[in-house]
C-alpha positions as CSV (number, residue, x, y, z in Angstrom):
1,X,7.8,-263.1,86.0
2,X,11.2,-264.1,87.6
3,X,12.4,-267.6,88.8
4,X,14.6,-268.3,91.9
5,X,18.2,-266.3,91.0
6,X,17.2,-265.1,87.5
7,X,14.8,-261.7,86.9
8,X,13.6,-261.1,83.4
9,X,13.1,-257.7,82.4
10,X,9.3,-257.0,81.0
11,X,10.0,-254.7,78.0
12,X,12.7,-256.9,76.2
13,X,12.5,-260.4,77.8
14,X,16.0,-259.8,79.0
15,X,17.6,-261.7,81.5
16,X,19.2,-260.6,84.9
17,X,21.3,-262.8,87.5
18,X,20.1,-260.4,90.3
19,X,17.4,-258.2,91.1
20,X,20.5,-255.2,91.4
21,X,21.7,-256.1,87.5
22,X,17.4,-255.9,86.8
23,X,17.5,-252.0,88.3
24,X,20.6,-251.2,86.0
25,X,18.9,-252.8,82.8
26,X,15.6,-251.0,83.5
27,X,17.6,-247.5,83.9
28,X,19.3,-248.5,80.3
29,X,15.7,-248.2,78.9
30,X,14.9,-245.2,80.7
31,X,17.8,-243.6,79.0
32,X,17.1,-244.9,75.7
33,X,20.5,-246.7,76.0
34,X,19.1,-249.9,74.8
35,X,15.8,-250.5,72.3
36,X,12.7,-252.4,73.2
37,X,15.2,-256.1,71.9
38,X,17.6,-255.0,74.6
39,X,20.5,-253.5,71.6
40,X,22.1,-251.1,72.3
41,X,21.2,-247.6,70.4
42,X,23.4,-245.2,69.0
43,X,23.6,-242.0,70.8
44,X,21.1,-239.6,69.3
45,X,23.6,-236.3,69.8
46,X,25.8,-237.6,67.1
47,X,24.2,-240.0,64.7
48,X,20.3,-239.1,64.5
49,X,20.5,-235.6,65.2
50,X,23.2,-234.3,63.5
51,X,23.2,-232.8,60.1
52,X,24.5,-234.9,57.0
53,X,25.8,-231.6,55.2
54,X,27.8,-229.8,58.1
55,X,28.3,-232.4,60.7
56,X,26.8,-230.0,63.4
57,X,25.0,-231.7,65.9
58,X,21.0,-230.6,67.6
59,X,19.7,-231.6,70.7
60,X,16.4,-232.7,68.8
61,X,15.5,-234.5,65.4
62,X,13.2,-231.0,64.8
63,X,15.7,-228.8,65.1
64,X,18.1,-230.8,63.1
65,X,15.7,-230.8,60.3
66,X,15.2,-226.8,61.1
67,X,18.8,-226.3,60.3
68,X,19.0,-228.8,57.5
69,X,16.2,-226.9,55.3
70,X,17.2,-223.3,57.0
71,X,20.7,-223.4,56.5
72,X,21.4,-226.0,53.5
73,X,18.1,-225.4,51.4
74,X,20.0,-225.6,48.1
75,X,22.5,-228.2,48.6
76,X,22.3,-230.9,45.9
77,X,22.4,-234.0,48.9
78,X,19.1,-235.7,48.9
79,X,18.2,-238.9,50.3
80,X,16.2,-241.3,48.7
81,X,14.7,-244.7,49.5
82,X,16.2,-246.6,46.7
83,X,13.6,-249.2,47.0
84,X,10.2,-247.1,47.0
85,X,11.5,-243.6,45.6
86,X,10.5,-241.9,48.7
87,X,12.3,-238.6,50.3
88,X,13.9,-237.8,53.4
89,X,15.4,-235.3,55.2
90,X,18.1,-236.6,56.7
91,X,20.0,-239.9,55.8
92,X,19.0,-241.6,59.3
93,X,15.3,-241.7,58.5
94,X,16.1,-243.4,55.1
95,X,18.0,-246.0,56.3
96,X,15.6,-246.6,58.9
97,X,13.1,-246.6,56.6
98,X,15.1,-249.1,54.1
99,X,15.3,-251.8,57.0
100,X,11.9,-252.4,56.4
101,X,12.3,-253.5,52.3
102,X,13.3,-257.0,51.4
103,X,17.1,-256.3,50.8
104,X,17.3,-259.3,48.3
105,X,15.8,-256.7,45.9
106,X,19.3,-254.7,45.6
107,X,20.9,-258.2,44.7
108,X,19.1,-257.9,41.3
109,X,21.7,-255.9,39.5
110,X,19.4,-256.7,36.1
111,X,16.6,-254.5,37.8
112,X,18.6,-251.6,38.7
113,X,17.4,-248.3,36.9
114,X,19.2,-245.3,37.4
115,X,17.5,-241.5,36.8
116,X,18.1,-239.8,33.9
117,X,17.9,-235.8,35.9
118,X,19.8,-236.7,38.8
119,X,22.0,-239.9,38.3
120,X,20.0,-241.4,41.6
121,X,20.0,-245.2,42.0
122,X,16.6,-247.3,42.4
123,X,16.3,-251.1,42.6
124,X,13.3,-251.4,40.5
125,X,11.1,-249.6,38.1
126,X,8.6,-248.4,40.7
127,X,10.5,-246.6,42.5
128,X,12.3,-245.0,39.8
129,X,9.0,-243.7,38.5
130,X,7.8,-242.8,41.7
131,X,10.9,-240.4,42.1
132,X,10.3,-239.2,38.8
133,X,6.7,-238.2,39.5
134,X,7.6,-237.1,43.1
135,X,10.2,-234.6,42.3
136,X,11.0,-234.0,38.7
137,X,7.6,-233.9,37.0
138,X,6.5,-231.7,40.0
139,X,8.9,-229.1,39.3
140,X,7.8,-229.1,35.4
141,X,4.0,-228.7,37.0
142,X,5.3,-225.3,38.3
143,X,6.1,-223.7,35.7
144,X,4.2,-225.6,32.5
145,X,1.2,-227.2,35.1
146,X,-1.9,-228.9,33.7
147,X,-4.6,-226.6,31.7
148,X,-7.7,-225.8,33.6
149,X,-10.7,-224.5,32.6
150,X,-11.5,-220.7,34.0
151,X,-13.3,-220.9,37.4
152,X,-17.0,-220.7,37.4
153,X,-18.9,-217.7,39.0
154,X,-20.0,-219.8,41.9
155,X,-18.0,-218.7,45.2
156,X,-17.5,-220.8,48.5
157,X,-16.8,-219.8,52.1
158,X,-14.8,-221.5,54.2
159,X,-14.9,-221.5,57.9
160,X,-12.8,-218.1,58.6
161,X,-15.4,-216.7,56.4
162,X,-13.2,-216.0,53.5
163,X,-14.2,-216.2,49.5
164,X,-12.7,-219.0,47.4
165,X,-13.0,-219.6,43.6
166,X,-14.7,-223.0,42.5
167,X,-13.4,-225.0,40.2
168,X,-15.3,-228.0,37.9
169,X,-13.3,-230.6,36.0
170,X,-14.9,-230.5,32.3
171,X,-13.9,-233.6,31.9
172,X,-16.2,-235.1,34.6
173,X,-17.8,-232.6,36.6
174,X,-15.7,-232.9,40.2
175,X,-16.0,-229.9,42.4
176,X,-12.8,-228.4,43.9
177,X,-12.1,-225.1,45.8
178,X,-8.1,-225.4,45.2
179,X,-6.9,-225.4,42.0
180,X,-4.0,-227.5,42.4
181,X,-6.1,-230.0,43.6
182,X,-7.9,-230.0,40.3
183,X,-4.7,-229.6,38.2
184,X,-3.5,-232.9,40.3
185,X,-7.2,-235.0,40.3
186,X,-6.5,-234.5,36.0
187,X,-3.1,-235.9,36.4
188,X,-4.3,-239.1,38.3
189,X,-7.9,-239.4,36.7
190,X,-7.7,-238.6,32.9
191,X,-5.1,-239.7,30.5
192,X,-3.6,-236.7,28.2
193,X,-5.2,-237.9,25.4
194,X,-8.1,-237.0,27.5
195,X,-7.2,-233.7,28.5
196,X,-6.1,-232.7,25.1
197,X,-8.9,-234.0,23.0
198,X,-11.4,-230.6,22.5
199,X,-15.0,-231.8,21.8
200,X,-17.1,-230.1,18.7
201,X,-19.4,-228.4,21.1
202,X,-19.1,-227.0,24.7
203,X,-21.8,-227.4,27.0
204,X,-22.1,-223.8,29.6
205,X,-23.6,-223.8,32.6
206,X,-26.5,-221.3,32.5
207,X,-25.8,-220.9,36.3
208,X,-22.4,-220.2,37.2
209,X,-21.0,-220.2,33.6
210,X,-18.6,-223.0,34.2
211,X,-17.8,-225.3,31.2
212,X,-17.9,-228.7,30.2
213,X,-16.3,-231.0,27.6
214,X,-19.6,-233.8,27.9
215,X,-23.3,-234.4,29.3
216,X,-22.1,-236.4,31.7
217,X,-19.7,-234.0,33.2
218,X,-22.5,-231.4,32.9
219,X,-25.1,-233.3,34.9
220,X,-22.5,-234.4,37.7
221,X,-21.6,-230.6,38.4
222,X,-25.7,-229.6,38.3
223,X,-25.7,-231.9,41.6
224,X,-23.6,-229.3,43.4
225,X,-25.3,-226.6,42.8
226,X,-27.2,-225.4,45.8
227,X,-30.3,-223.0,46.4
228,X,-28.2,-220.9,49.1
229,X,-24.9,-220.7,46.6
230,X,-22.8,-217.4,46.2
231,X,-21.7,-216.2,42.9
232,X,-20.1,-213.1,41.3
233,X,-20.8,-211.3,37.8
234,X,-17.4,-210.5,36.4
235,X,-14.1,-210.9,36.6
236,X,-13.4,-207.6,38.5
237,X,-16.0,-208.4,41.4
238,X,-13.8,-211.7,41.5
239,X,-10.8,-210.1,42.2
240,X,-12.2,-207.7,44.7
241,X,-13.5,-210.7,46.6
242,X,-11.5,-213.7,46.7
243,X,-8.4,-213.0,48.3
244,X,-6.6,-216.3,49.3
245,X,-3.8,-216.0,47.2
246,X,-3.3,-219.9,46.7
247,X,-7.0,-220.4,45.4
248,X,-6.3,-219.5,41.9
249,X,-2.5,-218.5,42.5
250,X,-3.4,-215.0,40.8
251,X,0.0,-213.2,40.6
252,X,-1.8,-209.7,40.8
253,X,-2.4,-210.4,44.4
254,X,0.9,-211.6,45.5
255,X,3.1,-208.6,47.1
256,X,6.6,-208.0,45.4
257,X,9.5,-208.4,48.4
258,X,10.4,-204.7,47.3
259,X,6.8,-203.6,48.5
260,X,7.4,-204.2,52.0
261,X,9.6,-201.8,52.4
262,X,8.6,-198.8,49.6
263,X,6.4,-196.1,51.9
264,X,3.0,-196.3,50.0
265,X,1.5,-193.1,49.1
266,X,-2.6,-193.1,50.7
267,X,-5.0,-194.2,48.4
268,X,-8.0,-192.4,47.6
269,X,-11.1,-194.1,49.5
270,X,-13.4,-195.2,47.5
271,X,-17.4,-195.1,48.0
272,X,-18.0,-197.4,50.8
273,X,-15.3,-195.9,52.8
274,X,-16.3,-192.2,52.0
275,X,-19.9,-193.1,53.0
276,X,-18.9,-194.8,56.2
277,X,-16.4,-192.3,57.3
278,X,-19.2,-189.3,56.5
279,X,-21.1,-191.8,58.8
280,X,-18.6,-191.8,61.8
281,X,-17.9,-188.3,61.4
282,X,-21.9,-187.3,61.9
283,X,-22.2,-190.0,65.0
284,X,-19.0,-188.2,66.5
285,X,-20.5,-184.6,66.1
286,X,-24.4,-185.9,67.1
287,X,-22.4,-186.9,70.4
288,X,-20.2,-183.7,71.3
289,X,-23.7,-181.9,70.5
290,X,-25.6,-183.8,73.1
291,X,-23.3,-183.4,76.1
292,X,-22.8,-179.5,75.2
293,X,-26.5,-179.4,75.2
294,X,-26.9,-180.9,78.7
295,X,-24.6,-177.9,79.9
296,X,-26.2,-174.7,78.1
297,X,-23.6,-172.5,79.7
298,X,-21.2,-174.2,77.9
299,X,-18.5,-175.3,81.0
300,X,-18.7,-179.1,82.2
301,X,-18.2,-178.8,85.9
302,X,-18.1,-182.1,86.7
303,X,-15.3,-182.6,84.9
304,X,-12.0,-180.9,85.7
305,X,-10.1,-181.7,82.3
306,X,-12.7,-179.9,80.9
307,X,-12.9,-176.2,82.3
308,X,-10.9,-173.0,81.9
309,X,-10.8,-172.1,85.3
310,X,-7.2,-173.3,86.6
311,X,-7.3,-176.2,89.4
312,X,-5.6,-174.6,92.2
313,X,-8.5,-171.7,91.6
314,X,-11.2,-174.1,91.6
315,X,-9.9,-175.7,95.0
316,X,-9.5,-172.7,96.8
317,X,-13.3,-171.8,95.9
């Protein structure tokens, strides 16, 4: 929509003496020089894509980020939202992100709370313990994380066919294939006084040996239990079979850096293989026998890989 001698522009309301000045605006937005209110924007090669540790500068927000967490993975400059607690990865994204808080909130200097670990600022309580839960407590999870009972003999298969663990809260009977997931649903769904209270008596699943603290637990977990289910009958047969390392984060399976490059000496086959190799080795022989008895003197003329007699021989015959 234009009147006589003005032109507005359609993306930011803009407006233009001439239909020439309308053309230039419009190429502003097609080079990102000005946002959708018609402001100008700062130029992306030095302010949103270049790193807030070296001052080196990408061609793309990815690859900025690539070389922030490739090349500066230990450096101690984090950004937080100090109104939420959230993380960032580069200091752009958290102040664009902060535009969209009520800034009055920083104005309450009574509110302020500042964290105990790493000195970071917040404007209220809420996002102090949001940080705290975030990135502190996380990092105690990994090395002191939340007792789980042992997983129960029942197995799962997901859709690239591979063998998980499954895991039952005993506190109320949820189903999970991850253990994190279970160590994090106890976090969020029983208090500690829950998690550390032992009742008198345990109550074992006669099916896939899995335990619970209550009857109520108990009966929740009998719903899952299916007439096609998988299970295994020790420990050992566990091992053998589930292999995804970050089902039940079992250290035995993870390979030492070391191993990678240590020549490993062959390891004795064990029964299947033996049998199956014995059965690839009689198949093999069964065929050479068939196509030596098609020939019964024992040359295959149709083949001239195959006979003694030298080729220029054979040609001249």
């Amino acid at each position: 929509m234009s009147t006589e001698g003005q032109h507005n522009c359609v993306l930011c309301n803009s407006k233009l003496g001439s239909k020439q000045a309308l053309q230039e605006h419009f190429r502003k937005h097609a080079n990102k020089e000005i946002d959708t209110r018609g402001r100008p924007v700062k130029s992306c090669k030095n302010a949103d894509t270049q790193c807030d540790i070296c001052d080196k500068s990408f061609d793309t927000i990815t690859a900025t980020i690539r070389h922030r967490f490739k090349m500066h993975p230990n450096s101690p400059t984090k950004f937080y939202c100090s109104y939420c607690g959230k993380q960032f990865p580069l200091r752009t994204h958290r102040d664009n992100h902060q535009i969209s808080h009520d800034s009055s909130e920083s104005k309450k200097i009574e509110q302020h709370k500042k964290c105990m670990d790493c000195d970071m600022l917040f404007y209220n309580e809420r996002a102090l313990n949001y940080h705290y839960r975030s990135i502190h407590k996380r990092m105690v999870y990994l090395f002191q994380p939340i007792a789980t009972p042992p997983p129960s003999n029942k197995i799962k298969l997901n859709s690239m066919n591979d063998a998980l663990s499954v895991y039952y809260c005993h506190l109320c009977g949820a189903e999970y294939v991850i253990k994190f997931n279970l160590q994090q649903h106890l976090e969020k769904a029983h208090t500690r006084k829950e998690r550390d209270t032992m009742p008198d008596d345990l109550i074992k699943c006669t099916v896939c040996s899995a335990l619970f603290y209550n009857k109520k637990a108990y009966n929740v977990h009998n719903s899952y239990h299916q007439p096609n289910d998988l299970y295994v009958t020790s420990e050992q047969q566990r091992v053998q079979t589930v292999t995804k390392v970050d089902q039940d984060f079992d250290i035995r399976r993870v390979e030492a850096v070391a191993d990678k490059y240590i020549p490993r000496p062959k390891r004795p086959l064990n029964k299947h293989q033996t049998k199956l190799n014995k059965m690839r080795k009689t198949e093999t022989e069964d065929t050479k026998s068939e196509s030596s008895s098609d020939d019964p003197t024992g040359t295959n003329e149709s083949s001239d890989s195959e006979s003694d007699i030298p080729l220029q021989q054979r040609i001249a015959s």
